[in-house]
C-alpha positions in Angstrom: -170.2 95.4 -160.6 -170.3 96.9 -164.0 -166.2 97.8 -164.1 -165.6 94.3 -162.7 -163.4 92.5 -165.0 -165.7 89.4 -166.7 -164.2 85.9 -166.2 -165.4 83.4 -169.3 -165.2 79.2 -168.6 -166.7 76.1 -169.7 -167.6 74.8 -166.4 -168.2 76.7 -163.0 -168.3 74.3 -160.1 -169.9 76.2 -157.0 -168.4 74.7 -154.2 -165.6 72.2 -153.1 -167.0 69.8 -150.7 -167.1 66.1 -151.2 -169.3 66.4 -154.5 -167.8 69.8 -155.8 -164.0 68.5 -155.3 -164.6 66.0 -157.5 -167.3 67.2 -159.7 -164.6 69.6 -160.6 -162.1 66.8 -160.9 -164.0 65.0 -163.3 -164.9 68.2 -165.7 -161.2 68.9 -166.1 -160.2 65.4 -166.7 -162.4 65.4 -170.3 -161.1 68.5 -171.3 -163.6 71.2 -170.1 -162.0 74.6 -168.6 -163.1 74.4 -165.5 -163.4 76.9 -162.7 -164.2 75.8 -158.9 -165.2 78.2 -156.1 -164.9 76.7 -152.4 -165.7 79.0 -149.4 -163.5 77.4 -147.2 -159.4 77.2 -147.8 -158.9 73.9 -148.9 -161.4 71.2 -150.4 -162.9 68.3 -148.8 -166.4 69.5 -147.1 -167.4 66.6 -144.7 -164.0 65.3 -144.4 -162.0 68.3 -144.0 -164.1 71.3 -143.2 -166.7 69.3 -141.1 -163.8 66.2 -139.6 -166.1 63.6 -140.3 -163.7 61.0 -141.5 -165.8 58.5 -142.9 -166.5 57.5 -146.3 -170.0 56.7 -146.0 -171.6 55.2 -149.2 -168.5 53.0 -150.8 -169.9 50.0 -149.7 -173.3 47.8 -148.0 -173.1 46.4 -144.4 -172.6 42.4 -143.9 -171.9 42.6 -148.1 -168.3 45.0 -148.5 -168.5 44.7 -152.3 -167.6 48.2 -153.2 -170.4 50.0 -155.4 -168.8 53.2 -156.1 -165.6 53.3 -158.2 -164.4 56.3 -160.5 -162.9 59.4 -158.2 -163.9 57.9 -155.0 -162.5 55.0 -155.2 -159.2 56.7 -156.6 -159.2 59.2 -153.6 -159.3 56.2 -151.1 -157.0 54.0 -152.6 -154.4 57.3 -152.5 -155.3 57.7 -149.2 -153.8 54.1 -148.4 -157.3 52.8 -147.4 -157.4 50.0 -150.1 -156.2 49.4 -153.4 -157.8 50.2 -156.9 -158.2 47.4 -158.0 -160.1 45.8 -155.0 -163.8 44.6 -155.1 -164.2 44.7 -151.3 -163.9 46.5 -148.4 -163.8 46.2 -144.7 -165.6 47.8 -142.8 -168.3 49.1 -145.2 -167.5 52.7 -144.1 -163.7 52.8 -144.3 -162.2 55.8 -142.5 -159.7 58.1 -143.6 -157.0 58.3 -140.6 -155.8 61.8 -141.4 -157.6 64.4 -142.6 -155.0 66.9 -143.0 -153.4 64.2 -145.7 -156.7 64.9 -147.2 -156.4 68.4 -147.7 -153.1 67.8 -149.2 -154.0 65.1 -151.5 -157.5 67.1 -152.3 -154.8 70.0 -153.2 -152.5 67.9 -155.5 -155.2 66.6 -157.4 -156.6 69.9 -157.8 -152.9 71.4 -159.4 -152.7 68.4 -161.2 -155.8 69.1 -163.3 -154.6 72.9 -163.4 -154.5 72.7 -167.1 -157.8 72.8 -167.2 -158.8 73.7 -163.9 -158.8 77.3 -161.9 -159.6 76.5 -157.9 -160.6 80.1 -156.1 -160.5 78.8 -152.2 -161.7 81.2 -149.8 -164.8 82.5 -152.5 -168.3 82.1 -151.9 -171.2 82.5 -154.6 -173.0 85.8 -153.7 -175.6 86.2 -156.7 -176.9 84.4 -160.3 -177.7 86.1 -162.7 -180.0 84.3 -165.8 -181.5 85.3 -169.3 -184.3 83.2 -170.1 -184.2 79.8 -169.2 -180.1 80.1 -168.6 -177.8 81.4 -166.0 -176.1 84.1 -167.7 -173.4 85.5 -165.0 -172.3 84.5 -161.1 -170.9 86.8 -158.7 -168.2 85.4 -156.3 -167.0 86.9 -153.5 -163.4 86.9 -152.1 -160.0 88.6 -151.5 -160.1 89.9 -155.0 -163.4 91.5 -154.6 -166.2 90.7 -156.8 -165.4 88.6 -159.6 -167.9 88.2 -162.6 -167.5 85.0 -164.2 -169.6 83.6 -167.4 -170.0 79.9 -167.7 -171.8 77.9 -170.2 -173.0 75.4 -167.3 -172.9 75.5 -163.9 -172.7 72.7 -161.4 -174.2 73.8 -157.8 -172.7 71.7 -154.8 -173.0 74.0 -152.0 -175.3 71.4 -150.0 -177.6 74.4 -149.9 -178.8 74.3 -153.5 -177.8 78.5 -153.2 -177.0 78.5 -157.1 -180.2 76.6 -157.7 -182.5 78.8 -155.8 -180.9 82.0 -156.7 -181.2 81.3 -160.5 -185.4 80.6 -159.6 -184.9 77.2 -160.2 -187.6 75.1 -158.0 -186.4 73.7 -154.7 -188.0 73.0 -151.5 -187.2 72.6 -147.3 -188.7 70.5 -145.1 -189.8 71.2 -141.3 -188.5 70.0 -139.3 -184.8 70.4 -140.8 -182.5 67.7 -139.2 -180.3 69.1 -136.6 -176.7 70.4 -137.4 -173.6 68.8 -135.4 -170.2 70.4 -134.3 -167.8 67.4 -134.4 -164.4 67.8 -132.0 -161.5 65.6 -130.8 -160.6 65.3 -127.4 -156.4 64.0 -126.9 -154.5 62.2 -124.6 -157.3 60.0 -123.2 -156.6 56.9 -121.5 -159.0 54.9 -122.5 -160.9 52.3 -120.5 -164.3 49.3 -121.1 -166.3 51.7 -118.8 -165.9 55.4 -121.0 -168.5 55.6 -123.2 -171.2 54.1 -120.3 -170.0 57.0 -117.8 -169.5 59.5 -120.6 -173.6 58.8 -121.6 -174.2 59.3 -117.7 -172.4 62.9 -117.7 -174.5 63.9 -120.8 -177.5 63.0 -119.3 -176.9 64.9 -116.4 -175.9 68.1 -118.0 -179.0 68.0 -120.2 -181.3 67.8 -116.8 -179.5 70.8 -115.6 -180.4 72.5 -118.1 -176.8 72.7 -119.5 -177.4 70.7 -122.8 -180.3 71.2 -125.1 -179.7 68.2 -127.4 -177.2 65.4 -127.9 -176.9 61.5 -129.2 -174.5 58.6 -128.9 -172.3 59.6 -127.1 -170.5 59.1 -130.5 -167.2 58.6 -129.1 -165.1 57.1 -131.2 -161.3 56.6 -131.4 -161.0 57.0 -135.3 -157.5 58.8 -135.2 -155.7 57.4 -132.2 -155.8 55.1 -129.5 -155.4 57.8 -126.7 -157.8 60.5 -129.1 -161.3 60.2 -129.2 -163.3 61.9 -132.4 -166.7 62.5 -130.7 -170.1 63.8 -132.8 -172.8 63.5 -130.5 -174.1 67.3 -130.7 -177.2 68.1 -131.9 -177.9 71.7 -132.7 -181.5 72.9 -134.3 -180.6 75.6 -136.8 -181.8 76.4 -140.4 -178.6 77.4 -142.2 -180.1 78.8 -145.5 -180.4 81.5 -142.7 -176.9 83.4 -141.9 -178.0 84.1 -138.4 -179.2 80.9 -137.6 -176.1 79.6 -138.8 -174.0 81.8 -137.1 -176.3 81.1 -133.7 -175.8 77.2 -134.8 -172.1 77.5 -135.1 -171.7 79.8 -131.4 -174.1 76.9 -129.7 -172.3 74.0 -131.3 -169.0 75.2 -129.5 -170.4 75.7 -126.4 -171.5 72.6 -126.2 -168.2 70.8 -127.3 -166.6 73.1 -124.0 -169.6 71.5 -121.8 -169.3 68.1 -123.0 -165.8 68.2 -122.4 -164.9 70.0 -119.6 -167.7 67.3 -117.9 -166.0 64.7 -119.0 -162.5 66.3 -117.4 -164.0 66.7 -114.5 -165.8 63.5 -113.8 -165.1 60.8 -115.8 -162.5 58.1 -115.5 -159.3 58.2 -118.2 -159.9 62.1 -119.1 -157.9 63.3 -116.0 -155.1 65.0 -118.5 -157.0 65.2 -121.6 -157.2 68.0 -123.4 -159.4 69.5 -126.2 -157.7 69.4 -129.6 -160.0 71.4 -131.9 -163.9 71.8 -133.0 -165.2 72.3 -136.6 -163.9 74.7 -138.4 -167.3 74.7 -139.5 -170.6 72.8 -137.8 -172.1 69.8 -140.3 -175.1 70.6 -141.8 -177.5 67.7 -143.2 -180.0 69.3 -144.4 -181.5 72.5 -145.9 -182.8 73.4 -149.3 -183.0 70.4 -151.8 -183.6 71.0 -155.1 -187.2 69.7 -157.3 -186.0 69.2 -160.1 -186.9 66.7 -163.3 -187.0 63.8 -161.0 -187.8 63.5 -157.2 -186.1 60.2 -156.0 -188.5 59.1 -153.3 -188.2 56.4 -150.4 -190.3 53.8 -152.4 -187.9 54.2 -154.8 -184.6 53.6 -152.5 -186.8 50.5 -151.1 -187.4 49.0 -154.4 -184.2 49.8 -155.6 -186.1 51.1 -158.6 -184.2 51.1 -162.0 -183.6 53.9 -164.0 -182.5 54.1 -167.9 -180.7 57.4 -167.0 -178.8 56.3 -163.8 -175.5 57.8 -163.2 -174.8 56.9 -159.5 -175.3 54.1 -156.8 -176.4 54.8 -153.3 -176.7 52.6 -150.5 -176.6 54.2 -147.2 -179.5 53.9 -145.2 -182.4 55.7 -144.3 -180.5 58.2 -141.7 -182.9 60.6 -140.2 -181.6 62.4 -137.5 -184.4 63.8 -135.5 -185.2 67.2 -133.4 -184.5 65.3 -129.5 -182.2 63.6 -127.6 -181.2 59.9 -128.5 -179.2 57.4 -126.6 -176.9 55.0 -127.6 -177.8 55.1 -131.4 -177.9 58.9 -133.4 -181.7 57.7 -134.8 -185.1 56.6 -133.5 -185.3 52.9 -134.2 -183.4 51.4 -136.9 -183.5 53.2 -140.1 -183.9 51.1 -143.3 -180.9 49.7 -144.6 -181.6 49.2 -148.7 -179.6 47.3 -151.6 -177.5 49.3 -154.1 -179.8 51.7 -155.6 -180.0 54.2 -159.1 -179.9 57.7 -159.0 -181.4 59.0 -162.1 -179.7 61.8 -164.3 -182.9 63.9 -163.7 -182.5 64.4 -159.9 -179.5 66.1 -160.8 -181.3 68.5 -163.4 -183.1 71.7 -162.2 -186.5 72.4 -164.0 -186.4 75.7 -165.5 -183.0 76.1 -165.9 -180.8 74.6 -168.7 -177.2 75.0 -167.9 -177.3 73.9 -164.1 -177.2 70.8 -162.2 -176.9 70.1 -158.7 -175.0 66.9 -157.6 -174.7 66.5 -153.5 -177.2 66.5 -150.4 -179.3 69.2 -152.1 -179.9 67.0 -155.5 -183.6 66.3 -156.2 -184.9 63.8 -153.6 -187.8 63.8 -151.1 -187.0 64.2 -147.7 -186.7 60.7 -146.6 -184.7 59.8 -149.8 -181.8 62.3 -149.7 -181.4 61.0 -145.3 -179.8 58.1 -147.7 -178.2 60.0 -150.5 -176.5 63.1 -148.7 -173.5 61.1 -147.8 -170.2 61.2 -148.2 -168.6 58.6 -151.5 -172.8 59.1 -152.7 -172.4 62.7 -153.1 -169.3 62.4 -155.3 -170.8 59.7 -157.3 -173.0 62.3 -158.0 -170.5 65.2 -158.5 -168.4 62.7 -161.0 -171.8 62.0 -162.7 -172.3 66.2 -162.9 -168.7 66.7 -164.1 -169.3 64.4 -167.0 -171.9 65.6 -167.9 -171.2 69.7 -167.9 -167.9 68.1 -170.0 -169.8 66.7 -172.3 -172.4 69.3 -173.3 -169.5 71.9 -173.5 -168.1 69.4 -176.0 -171.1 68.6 -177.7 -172.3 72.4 -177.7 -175.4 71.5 -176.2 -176.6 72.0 -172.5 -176.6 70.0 -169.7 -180.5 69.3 -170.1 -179.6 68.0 -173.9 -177.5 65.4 -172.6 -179.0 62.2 -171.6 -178.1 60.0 -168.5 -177.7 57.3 -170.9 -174.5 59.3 -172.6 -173.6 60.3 -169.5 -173.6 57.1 -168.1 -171.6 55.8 -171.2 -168.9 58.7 -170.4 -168.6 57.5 -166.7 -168.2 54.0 -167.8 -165.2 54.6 -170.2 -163.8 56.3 -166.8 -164.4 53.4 -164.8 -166.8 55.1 -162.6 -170.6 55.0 -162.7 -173.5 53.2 -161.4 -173.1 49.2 -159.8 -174.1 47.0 -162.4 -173.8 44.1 -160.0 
């Protein structure tokens, strides 16, 4: 690596999912040279890379008042889903109808910011280097090579906490992970009241023959299309910090998509000339490493909606645990716990050990049970916007990431319209 060209920048965002995108967004917009990194060829994680189309997180059931504004709320409203300006929103988890118009408005926000901002798709993080209590150097991988760049700070949204764990930062992984899920769409359907009911009976009858190992739901849905359905009701057990595990996870997960569809061809009603439209490209991973950093947000703190001085971000999913076994009708045991708007504090997006790094997405600082609520969609870019800010701001400031307070950072967000719910 030593004749490897050295590449310097403010701010090194380490990938492009729904926290990177617009972590990297928001480091750009207050004037920090920003560099993001994004394995796959366009940004948009969940949305994009995964298909999940919901924005999970905007907004509480049976309330609609929307919590998180900033970014999010701009990237929905572009998307024709609402308006800025609006207070409400129905149904709490709107859906974005097209996710290739993602990609593409993902990509002009992106060259609009390209002032300030350098996006590398198709580059992966491959090692950290640190001196002392900084990370000094990260090595990305991609067409180009190796490519050394320098950043002051370093904002790690690969879901994995990879950056984190690499630079010997503390971070931890449950057992039993939550299972991973291949999500597909199935075209030219003609749909009927009895579908979902006889496509629950095939499922069940291909995982007593042994065909299936795990499912939920069904989980059809008909999200794009009247004649499509959008189906994730695959359930894969897979630990992917662990590159062949993933790669097992990603093999099984499309083999199942083939047996749950070619099932439902074959024997139920209104599939007769349906055809399978696509899987992935990549399998949706909800848990792996998380990070222990200054602050562990815990359960008792979602349920008490527990204030924090240095809160950045709103959450108010629910408590969604997905477990290792087969579940029918609903993609949990029971009904998980569905809390009020809640503060995530500044400090569960700050490392210990490590000065120039935070971590905004799933793998921020929470316990297990915490982060089932936290590691969705419009929550994780609260988080990334909250990140952005902040490595913005110490670059401005001089001062690292762990010298800026979440009450300046919250300040920041609020001048930007974005921020936590004050109610």
């Amino acid at each position: 690596m030593a004749d490897r060209p050295i590449i310097e920048t403010d701010v090194l965002v380490c990938g492009g999912g729904s926290a990177g995108l617009v972590a990297a967004l928001a480091s750009a917009r207050a004037g920090a040279k920003t560099i993001l990194v994004e394995r796959a060829g366009f940004a948009g994680g969940i949305i994009t890379a995964v298909g999940l189309p919901y924005f999970d997180g905007i907004a509480i059931p049976r309330d609609y008042r929307i919590l998180v504004r900033g970014i999010a709320l701009e990237l929905l409203a572009d998307m024709g889903v609402c308006r800025a300006g609006d207070v409400e929103i129905r149904p709490h988890n709107p859906i974005i109808r097209n996710t290739e118009q993602f990609k593409l408005l993902a990509d002009k926000k992106l060259i609009a910011e390209r002032a300030n901002l350098r996006t590398l798709f198709h580059s992966t993080v491959c090692e950290v280097s640190t001196a002392g209590d900084r990370i000094s150097e990260v090595c990305v991988a991609n067409k180009s090579g190796l490519m050394r760049i320098r950043p002051r700070e370093v904002i790690d949204c690969t879901g994995d906490a990879d950056v984190a764990a690499w630079a010997g930062a503390p971070t931890e992984k449950n057992k039993p992970l939550m299972p991973l899920t291949m999500h597909f769409r199935i075209g030219n359907l003609m749909r009927n009241l009895e579908m979902k009911q006889n496509c629950a009976a095939q499922l069940a009858e291909a995982h007593a023959a042994g065909e299936l190992q795990l499912y939920y739901g069904p989980g059809l849905n008909f999200a794009f299309a009247p004649n499509e359905a959008y189906v994730h009701a695959i359930r894969v057990v897979a630990d992917a910090t662990d590159a062949d595990d993933l790669t097992r996870a990603e093999m099984q997960g499309r083999a199942d998509v083939w047996t749950m569809f070619s099932r439902w061809k074959k024997s139920v009603p209104g599939f007769e000339e349906s055809y399978l439209i696509s899987s992935g490209p990549y399998i949706g991973i909800r848990e792996t490493r998380r990070l222990v950093g200054e602050y562990v947000l815990t359960e008792a703190d979602i349920r008490a909606q527990t204030k924090f001085d240095d809160a950045v971000a709103t959450g108010c999913w629910y408590l969604d645990v997905h477990p290792q076994q087969v579940t029918v009708g609903s993609a949990n045991v029971g009904h998980g716990f569905q809390p009020g708007p809640y503060d995530i504090p500044y400090r569960s997006l700050q490392p210990q050990k490590i000065a120039n790094l935070l971590v905004a997405g799933r793998c921020h600082s929470a316990s297990k049970e915490a982060a089932s609520s936290t590691r969705v969609t419009v929550t994780a870019m609260a988080m990334g916007e909250a990140a952005g800010t902040a490595a913005a701001l110490a670059v401005e400031r001089k001062r690292s990431t762990h010298e800026v307070s979440g009450v300046e950072v919250r300040k920041a967000l609020d001048q930007r319209h974005a921020g936590p719910f004050l109610g």
